[in-house]
ROSE-4610 file (N, C-alpha, C; in Angstrom, 1 decimal, always signed):
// ROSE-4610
residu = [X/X/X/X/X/X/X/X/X/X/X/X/X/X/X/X/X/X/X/X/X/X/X/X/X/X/X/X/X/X/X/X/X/X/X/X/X/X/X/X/X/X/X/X/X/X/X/X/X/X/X/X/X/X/X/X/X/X/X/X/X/X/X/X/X/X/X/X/X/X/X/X/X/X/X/X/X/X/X/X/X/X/X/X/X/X/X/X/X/X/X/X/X/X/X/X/X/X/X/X/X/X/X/X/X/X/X/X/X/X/X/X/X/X/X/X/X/X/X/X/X/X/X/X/X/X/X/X/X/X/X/X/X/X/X/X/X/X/X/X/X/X/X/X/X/X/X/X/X/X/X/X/X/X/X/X/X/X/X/X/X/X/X/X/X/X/X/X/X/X/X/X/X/X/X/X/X/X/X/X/X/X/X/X/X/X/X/X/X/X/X/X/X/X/X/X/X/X/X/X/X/X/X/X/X/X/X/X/X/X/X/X/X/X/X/X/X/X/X/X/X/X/X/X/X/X/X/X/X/X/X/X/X/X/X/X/X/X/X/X/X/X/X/X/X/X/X/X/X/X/X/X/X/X/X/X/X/X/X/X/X/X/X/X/X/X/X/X/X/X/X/X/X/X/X/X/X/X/X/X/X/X/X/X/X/X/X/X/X/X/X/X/X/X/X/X/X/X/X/X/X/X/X/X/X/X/X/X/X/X/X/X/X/X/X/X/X/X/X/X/X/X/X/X/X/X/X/X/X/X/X/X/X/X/X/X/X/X/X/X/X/X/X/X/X/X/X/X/X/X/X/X/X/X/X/X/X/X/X/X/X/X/X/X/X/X/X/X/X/X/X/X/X/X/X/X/X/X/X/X/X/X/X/X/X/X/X/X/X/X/X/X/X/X/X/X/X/X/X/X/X/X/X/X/X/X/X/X/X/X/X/X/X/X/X/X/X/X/X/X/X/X/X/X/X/X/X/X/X/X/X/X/X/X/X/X/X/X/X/X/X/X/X/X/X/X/X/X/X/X/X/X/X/X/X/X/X/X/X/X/X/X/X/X/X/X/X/X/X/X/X/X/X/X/X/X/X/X/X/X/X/X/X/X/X/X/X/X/X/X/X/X/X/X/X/X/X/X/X/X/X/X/X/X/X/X/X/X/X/X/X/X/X/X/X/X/X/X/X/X/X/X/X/X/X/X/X/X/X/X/X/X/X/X/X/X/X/X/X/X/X/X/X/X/X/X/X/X/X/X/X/X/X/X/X/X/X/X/X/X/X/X/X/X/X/X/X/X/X/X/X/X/X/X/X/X/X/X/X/X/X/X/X/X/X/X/X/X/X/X/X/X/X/X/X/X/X/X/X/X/X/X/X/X/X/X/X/X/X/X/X/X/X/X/X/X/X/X/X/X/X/X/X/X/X/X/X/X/X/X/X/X/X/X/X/X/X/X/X/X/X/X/X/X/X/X/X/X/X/X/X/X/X/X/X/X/X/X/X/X/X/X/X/X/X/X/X/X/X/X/X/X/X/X/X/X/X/X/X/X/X/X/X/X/X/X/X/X/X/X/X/X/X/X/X/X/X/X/X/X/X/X/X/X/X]
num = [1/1/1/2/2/2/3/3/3/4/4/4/5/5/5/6/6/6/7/7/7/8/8/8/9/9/9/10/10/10/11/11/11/12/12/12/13/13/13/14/14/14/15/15/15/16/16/16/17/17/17/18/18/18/19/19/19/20/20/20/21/21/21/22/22/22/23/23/23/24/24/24/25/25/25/26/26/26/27/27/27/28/28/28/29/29/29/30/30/30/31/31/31/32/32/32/33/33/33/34/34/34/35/35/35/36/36/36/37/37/37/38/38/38/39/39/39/40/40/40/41/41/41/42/42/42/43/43/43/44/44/44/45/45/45/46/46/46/47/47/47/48/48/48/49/49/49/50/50/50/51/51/51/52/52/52/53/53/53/54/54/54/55/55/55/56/56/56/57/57/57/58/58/58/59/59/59/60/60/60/61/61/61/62/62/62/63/63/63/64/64/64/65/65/65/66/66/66/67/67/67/68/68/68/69/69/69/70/70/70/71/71/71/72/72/72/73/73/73/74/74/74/75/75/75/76/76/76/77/77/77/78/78/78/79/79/79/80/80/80/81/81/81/82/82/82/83/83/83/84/84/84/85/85/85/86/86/86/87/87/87/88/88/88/89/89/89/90/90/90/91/91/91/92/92/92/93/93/93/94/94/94/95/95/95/96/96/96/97/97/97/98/98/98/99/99/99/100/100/100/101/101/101/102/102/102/103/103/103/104/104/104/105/105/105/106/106/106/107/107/107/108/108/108/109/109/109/110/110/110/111/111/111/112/112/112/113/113/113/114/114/114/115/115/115/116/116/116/117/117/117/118/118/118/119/119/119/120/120/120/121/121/121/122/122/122/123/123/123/124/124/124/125/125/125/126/126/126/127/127/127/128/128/128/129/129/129/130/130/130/131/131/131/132/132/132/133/133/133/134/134/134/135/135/135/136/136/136/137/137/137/138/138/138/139/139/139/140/140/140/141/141/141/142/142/142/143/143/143/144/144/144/145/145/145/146/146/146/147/147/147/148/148/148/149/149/149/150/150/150/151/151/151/152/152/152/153/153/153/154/154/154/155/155/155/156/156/156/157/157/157/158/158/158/159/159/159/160/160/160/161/161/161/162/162/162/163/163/163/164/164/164/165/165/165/166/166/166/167/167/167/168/168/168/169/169/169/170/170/170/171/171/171/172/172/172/173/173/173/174/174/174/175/175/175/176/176/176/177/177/177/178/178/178/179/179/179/180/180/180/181/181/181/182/182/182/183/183/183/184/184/184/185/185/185/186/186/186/187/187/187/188/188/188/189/189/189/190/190/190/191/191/191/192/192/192/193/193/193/194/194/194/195/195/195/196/196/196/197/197/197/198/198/198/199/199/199/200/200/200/201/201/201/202/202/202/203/203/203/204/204/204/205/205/205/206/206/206/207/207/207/208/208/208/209/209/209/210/210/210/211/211/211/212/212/212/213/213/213/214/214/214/215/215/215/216/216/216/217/217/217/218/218/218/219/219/219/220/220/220/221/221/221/222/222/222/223/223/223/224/224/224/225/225/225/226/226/226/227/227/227/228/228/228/229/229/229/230/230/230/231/231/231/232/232/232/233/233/233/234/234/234/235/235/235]
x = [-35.3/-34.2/-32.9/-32.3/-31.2/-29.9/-28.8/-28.0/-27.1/-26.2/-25.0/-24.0/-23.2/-22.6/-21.1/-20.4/-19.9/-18.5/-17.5/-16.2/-15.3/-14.1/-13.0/-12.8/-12.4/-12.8/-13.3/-14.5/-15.6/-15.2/-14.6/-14.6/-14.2/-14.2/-13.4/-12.4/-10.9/-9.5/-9.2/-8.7/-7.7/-6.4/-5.3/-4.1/-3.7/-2.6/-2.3/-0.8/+0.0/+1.5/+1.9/+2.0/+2.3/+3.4/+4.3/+4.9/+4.4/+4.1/+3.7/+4.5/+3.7/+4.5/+3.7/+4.0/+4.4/+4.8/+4.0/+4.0/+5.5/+5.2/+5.9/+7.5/+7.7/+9.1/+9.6/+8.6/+9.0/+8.4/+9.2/+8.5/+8.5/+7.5/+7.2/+6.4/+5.9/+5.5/+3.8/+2.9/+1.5/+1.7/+0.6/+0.2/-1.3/-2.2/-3.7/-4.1/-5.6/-6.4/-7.6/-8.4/-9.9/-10.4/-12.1/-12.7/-12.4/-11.8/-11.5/-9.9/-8.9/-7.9/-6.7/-5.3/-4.2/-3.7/-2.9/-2.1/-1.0/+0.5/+1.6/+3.0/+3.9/+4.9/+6.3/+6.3/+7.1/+7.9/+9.3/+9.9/+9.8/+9.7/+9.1/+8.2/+7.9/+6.9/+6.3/+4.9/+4.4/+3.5/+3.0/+2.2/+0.8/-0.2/-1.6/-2.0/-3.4/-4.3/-3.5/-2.0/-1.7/-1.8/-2.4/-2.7/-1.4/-1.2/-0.4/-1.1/-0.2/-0.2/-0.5/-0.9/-0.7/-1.0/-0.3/+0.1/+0.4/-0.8/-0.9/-1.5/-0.9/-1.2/-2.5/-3.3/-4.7/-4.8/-4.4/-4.8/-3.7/-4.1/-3.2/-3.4/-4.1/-3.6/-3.0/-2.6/-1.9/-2.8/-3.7/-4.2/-3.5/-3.7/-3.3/-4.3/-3.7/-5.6/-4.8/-5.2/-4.9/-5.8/-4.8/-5.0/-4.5/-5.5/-4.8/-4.5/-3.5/-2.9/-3.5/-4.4/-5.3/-4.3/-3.8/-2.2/-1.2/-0.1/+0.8/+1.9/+2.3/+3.1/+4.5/+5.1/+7.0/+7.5/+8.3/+9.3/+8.6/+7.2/+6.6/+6.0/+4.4/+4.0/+2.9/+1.6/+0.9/-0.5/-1.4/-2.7/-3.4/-3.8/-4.1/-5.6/-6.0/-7.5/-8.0/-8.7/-8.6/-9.7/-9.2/-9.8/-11.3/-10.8/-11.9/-11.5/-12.3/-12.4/-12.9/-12.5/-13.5/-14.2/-15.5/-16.3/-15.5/-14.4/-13.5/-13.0/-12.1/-11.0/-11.5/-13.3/-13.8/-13.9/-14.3/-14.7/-13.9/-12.3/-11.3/-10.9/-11.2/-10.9/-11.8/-12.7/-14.4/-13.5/-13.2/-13.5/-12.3/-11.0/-9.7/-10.2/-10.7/-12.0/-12.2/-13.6/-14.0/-13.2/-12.7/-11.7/-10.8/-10.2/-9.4/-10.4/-11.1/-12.1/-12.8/-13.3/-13.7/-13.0/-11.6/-10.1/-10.4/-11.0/-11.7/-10.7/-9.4/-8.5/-8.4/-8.0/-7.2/-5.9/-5.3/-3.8/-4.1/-5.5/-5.5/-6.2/-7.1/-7.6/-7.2/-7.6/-7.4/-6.7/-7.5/-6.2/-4.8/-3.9/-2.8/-2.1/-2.6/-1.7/-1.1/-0.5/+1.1/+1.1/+1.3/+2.2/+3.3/+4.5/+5.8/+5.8/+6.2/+6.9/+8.0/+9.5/+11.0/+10.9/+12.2/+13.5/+14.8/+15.0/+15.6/+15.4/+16.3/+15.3/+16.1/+17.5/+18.0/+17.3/+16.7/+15.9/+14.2/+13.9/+12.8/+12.7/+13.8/+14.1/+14.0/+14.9/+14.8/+13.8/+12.8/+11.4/+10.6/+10.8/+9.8/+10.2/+11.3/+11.6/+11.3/+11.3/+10.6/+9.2/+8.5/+7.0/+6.3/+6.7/+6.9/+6.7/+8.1/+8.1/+6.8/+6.6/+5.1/+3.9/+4.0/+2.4/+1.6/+2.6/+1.9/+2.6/+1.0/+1.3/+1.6/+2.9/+3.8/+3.8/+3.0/+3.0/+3.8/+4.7/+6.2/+5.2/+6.0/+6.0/+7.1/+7.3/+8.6/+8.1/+6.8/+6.5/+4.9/+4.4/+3.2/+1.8/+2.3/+1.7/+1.7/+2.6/+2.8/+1.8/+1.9/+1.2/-0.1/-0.6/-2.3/-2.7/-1.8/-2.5/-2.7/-1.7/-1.7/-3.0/-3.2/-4.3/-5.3/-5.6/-6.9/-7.4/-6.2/-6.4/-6.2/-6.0/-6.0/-6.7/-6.6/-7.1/-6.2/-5.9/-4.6/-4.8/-4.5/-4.6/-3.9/-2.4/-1.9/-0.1/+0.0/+1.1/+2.3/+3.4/+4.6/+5.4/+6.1/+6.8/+8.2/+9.3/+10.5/+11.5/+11.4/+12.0/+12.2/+13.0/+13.3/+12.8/+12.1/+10.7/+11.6/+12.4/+13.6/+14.0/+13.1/+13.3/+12.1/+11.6/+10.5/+9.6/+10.6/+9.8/+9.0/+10.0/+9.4/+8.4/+8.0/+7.3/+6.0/+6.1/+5.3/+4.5/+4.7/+4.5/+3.5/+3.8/+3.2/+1.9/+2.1/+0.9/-0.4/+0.3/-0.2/-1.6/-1.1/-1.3/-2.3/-2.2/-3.1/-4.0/-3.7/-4.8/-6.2/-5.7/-6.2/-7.6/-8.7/-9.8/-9.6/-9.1/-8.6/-7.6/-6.9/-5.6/-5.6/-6.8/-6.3/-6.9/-7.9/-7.9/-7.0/-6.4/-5.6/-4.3/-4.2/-3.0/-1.7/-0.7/+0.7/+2.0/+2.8/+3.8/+4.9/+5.9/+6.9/+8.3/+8.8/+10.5/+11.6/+12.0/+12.7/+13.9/+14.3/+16.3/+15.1/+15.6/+14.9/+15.7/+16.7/+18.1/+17.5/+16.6/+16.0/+14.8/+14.7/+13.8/+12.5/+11.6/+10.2/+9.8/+11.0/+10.6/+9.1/+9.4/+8.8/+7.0/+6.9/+5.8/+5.0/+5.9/+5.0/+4.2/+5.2/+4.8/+3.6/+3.7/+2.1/+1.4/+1.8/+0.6/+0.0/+0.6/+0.2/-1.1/-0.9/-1.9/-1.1/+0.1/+1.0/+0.7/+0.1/+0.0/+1.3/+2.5/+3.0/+4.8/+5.8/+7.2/+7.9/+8.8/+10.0/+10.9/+12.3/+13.8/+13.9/+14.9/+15.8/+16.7/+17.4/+18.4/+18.4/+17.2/+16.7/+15.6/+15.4/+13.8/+14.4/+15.0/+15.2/+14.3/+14.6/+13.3/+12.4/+13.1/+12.0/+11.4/+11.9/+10.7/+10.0/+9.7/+9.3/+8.1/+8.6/+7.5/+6.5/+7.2/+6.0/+5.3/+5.4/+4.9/+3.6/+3.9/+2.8/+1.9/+2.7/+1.3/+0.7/+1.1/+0.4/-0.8/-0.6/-1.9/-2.3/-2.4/-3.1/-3.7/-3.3/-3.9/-5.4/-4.4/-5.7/-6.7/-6.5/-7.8/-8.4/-7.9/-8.9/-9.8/-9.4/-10.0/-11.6]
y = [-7.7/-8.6/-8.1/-9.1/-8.6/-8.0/-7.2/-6.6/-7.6/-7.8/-8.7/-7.8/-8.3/-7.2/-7.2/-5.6/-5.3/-5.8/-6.3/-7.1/-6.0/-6.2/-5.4/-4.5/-5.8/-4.8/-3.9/-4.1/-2.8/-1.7/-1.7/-0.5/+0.3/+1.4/+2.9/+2.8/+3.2/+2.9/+4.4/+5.4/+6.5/+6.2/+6.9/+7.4/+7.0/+6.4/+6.5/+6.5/+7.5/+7.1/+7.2/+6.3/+6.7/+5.1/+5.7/+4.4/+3.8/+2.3/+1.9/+0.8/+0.4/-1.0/-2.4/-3.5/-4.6/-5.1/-6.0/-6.7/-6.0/-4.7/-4.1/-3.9/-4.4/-4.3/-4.1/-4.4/-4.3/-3.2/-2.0/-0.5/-0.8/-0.7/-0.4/+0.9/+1.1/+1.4/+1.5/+2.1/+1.8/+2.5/+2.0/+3.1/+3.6/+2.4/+3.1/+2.5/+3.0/+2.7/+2.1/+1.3/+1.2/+1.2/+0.8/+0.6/-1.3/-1.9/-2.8/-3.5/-2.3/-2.7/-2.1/-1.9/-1.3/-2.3/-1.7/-2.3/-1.5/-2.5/-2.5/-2.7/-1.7/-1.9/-2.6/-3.6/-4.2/-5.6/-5.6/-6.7/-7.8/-8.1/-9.2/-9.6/-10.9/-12.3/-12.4/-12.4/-12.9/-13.9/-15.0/-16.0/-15.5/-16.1/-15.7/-16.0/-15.6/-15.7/-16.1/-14.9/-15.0/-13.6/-13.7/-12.4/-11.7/-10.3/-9.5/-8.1/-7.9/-6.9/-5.7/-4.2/-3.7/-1.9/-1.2/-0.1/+1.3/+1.8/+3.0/+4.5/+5.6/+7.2/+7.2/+8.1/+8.6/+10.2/+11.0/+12.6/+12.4/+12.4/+12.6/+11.3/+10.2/+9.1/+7.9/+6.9/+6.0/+4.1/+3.9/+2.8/+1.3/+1.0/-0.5/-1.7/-2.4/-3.6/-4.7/-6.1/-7.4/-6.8/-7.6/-7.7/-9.2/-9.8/-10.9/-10.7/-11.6/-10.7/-11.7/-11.0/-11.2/-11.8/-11.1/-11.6/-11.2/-11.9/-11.3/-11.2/-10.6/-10.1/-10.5/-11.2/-11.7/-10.6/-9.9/-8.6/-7.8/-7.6/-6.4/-5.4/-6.6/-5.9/-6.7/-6.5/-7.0/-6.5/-7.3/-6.5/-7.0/-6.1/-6.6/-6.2/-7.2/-7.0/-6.8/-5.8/-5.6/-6.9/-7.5/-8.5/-7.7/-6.6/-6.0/-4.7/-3.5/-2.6/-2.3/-1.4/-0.5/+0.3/+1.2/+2.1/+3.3/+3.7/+5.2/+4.4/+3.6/+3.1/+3.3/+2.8/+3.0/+4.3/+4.7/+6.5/+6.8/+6.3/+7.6/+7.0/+5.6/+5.1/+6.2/+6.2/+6.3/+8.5/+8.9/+10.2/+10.7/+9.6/+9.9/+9.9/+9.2/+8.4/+9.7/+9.9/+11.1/+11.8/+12.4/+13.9/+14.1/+13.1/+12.6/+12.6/+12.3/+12.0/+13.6/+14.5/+15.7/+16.6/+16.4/+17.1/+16.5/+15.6/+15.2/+16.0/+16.0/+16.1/+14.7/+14.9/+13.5/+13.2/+14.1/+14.0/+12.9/+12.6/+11.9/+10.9/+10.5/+9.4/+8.0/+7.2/+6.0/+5.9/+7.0/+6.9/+7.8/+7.7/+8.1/+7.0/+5.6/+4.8/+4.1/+3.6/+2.8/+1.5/+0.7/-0.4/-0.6/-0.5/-0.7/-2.5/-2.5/-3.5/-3.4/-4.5/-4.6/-5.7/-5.8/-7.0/-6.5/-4.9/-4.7/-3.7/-4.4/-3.7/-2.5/-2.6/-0.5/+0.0/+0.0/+0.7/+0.7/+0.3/+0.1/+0.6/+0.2/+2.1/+3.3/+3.3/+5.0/+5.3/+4.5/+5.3/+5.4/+4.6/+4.4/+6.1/+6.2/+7.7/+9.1/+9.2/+10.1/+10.2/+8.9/+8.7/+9.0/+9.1/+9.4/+10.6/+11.4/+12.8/+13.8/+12.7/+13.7/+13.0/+12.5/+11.8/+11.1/+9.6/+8.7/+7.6/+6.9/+5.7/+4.4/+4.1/+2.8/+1.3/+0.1/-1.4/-1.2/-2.3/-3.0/-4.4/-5.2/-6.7/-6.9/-8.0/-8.5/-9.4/-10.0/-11.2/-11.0/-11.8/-11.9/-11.9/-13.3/-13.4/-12.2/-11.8/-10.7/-9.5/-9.4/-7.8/-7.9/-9.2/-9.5/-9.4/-10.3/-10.1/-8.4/-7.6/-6.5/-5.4/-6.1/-5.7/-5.9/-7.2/-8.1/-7.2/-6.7/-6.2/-4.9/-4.0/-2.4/-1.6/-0.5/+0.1/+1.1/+0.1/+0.8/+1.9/+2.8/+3.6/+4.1/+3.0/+2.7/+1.8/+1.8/+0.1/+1.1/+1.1/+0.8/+0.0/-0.5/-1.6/-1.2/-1.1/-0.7/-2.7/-3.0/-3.7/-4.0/-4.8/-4.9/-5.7/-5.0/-5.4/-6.3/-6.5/-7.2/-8.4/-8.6/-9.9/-10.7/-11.8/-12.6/-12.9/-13.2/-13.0/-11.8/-10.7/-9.2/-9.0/-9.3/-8.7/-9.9/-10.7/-11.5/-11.5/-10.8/-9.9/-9.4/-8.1/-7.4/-7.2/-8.6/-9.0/-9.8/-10.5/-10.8/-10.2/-9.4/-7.9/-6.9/-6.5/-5.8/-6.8/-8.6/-9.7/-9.6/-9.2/-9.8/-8.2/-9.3/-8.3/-7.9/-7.8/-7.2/-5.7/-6.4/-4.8/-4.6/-4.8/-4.3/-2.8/-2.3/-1.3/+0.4/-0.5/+0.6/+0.9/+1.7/+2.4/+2.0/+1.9/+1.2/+2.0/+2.7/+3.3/+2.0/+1.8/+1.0/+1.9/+1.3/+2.0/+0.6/+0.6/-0.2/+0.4/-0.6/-0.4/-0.3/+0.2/+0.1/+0.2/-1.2/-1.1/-2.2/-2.8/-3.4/-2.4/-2.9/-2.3/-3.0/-2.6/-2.7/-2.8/-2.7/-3.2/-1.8/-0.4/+0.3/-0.1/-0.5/-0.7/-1.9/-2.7/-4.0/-3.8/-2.9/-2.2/-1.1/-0.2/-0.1/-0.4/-1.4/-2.5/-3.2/-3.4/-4.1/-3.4/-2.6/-1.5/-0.6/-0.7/+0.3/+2.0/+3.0/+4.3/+5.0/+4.5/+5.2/+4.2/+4.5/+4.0/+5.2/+4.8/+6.0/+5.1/+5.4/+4.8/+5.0/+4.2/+3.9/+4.8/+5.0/+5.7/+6.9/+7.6/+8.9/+9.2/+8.1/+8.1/+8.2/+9.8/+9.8/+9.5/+9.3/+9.3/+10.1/+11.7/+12.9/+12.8/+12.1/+12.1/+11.3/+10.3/+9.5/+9.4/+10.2/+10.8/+11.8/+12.7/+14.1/+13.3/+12.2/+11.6/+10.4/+10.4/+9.3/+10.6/+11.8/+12.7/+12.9/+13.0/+14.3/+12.4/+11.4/+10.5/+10.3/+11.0/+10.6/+11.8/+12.8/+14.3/+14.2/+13.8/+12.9/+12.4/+11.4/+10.9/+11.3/+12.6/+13.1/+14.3/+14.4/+15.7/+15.1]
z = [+9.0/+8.5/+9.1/+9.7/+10.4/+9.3/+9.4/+8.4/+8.4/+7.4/+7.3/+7.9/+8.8/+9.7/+8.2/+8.7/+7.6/+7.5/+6.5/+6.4/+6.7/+7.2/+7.5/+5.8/+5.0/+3.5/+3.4/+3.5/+3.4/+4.7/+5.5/+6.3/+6.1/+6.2/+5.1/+6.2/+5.7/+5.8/+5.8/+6.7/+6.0/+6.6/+5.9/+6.2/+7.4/+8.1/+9.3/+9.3/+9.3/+9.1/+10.3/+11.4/+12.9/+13.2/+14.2/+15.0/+15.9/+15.7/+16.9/+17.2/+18.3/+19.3/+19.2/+18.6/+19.0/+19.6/+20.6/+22.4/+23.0/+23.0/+23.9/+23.1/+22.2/+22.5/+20.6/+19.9/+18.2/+17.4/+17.2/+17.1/+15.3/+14.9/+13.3/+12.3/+11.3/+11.0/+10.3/+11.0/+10.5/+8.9/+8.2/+7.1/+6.6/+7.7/+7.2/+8.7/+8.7/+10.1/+9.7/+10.2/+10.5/+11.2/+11.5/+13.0/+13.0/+11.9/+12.6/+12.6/+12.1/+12.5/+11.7/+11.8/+11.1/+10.1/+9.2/+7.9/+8.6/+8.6/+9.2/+8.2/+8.4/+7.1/+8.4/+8.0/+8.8/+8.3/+8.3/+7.6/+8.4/+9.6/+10.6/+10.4/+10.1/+9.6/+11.0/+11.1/+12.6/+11.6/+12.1/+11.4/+11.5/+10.4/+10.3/+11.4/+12.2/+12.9/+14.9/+14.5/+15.9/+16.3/+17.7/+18.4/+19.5/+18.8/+19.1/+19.9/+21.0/+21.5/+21.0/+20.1/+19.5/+20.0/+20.4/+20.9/+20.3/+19.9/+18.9/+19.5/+18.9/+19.3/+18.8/+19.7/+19.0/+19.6/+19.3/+19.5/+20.9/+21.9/+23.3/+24.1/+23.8/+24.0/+23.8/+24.2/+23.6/+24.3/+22.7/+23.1/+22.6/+23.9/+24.1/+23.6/+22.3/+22.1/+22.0/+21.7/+21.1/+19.8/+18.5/+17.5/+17.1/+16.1/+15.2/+14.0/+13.8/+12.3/+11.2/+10.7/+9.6/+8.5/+8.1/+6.8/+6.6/+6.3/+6.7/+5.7/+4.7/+3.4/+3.7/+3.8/+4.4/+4.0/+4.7/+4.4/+4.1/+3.9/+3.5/+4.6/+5.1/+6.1/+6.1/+7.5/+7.8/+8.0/+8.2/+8.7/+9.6/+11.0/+12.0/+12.3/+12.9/+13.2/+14.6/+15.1/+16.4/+17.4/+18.4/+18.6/+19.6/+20.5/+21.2/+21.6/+21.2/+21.4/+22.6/+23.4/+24.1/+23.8/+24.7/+24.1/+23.8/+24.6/+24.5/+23.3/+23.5/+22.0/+20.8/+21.0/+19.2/+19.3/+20.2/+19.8/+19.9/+19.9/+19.4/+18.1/+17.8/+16.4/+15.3/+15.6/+14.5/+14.5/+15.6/+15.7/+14.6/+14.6/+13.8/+12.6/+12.3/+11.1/+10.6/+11.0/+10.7/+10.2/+11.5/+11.4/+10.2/+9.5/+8.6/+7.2/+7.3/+6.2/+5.8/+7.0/+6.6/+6.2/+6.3/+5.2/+3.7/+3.8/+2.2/+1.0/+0.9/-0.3/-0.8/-1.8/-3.2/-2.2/-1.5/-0.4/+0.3/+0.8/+2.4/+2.1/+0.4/+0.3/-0.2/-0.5/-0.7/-2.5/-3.1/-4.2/-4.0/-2.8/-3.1/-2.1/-1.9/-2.2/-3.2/-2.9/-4.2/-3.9/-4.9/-5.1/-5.6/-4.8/-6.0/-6.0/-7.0/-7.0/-8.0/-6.8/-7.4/-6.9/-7.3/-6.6/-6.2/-6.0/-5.3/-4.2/-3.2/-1.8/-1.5/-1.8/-1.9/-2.8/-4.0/-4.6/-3.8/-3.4/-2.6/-1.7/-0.2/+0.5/-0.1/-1.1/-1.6/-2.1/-2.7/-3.2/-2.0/-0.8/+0.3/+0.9/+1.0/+1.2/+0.3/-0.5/-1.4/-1.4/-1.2/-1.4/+0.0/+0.6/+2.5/+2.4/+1.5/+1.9/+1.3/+0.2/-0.9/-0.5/+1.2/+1.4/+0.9/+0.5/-0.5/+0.5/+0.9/+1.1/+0.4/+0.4/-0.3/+0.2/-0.4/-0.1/-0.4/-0.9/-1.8/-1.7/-3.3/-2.9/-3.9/-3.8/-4.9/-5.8/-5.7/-6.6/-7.2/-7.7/-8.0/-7.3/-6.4/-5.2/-4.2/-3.8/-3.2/-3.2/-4.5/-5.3/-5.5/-5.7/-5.5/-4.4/-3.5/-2.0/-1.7/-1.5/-1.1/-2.0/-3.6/-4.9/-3.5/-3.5/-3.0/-1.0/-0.8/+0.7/+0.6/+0.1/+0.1/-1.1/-1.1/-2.1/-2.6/-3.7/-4.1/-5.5/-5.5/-6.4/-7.8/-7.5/-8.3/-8.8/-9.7/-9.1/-9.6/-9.1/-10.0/-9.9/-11.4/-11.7/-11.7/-10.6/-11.1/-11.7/-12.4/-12.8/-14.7/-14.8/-16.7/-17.0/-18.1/-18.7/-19.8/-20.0/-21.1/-20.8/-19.3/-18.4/-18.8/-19.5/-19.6/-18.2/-17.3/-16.3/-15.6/-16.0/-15.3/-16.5/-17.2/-18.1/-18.3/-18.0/-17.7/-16.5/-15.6/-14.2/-14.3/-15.3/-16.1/-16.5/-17.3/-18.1/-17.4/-16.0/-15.1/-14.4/-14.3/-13.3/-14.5/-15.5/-16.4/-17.0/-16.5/-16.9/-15.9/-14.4/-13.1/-13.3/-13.0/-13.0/-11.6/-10.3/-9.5/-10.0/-10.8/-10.9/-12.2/-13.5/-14.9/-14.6/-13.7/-14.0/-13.2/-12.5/-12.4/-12.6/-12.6/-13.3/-13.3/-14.4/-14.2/-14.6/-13.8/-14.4/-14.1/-15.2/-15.3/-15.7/-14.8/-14.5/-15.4/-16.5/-16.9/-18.0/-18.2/-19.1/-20.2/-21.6/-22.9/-23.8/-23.3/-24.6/-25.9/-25.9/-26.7/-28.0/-28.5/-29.7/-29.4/-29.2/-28.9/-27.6/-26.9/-25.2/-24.3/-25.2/-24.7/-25.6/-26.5/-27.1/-26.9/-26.1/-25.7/-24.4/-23.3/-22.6/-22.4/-23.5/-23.5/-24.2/-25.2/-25.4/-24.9/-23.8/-22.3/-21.8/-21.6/-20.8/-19.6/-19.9/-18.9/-19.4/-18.3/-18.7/-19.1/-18.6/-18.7/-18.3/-19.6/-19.5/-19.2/-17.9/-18.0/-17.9/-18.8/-18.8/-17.8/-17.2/-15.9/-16.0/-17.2/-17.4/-16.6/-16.9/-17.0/-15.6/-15.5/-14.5/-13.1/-12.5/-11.1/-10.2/-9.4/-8.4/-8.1/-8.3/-8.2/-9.8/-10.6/-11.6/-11.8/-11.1/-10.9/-10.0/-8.9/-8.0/-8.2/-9.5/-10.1/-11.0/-11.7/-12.4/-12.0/-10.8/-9.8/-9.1/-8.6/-8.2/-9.2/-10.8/-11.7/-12.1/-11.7/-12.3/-11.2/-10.1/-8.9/-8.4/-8.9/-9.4/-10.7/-11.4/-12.8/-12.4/-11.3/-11.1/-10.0/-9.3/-8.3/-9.3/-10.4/-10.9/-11.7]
């Protein structure tokens, strides 16, 4: 019986935080790899199912492929699918693979990516920088839609919410997101104002693990707080 050949989904994904090139001339940021293609942090919209040039490091070489862009997140980032490999290109894809995978730490796997989600994008920089520096790969989305798609395409290991939960809409976000049998089961820290009386208790009534005030919630605490539940769940 012939196999059902396997979905980009299903391909094991590690780590890839490297720069690369776009048809020559648009340098971005990768954040994971597969044998069938990169996830791209890039505020440039290329449209679905258009094929791009795509120009990435592998050990001491530098491979050149067409990729089509599978989907594409507006301001966020994209995912490209490799249109044709060669026999050296996969074997240096499959060997990074590996090699990456036999470091087998909680550091380098699939639960120490992030989803933030905000609505504001200076705050969204400065966590993309902290979370960089402690080897956590960071989506962003700003909407609902946004934060599913990225749920529905990666394997995210856990969300944060920096917005105010005192907002019917942000908190209805929220509720969204701990409803969706895609993302109730993972983990939610929320970064919000808590000048209201109950605002923190609706919030983990929600199913949020965990509220830190704004006031208070720097971004290095915020970051020891995302390793020590992403530590939790490698143990």
């Amino acid at each position: 019986m012939n196999k059902k050949p396997q979905s980009k989904r299903e391909l094991v994904r590690v780590p890839y935080e490297q720069n690369v090139l776009i048809n020559g001339a648009l340098r971005v940021q990768a954040i994971d790899l597969s044998e069938g293609g990169l996830y791209l942090h890039t505020g440039r919209s290329f449209p679905s199912n258009s094929v791009v040039e795509v120009s990435f490091p592998l050990f001491h070489e530098t491979l050149s492929v067409q990729a089509v862009v599978r989907f594409s997140h507006e301001g966020v980032g994209m995912g490209l699918m490799f249109k044709a490999l060669n026999d050296q290109q996969k074997a240096l894809v499959r060997r990074y693979i590996t090699e990456t995978l036999k470091e087998g730490t909680c550091q380098e796997d699939s639960r120490r990516k992030l989803l933030f989600i905000g609505d504001n994008e200076m705050t969204m920089k400065m966590y993309r920088s902290e979370f960089t520096l402690a080897q956590i790969s960071m989506f962003q989305a700003n909407n609902e839609t946004q934060a599913m798609e990225i749920i529905r395409d990666q394997d995210i290991g856990l969300i944060l919410i920096a917005m105010d939960m005192e907002k019917r809409e942000n908190f209805n976000l929220l509720s969204l997101i701990k409803m969706s049998p895609l993302a109730q089961k993972i983990p939610v820290i929320v970064v919000s104002p808590a000048n209201l009386p109950g605002t923190k208790k609706k919030v983990y009534d929600i199913g949020a693990e965990l509220f830190m005030e704004k006031i208070t919630a720097s971004p290095k605490k915020v970051v020891e707080a995302v390793q020590k539940l992403f530590e939790e769940a490698c143990s």
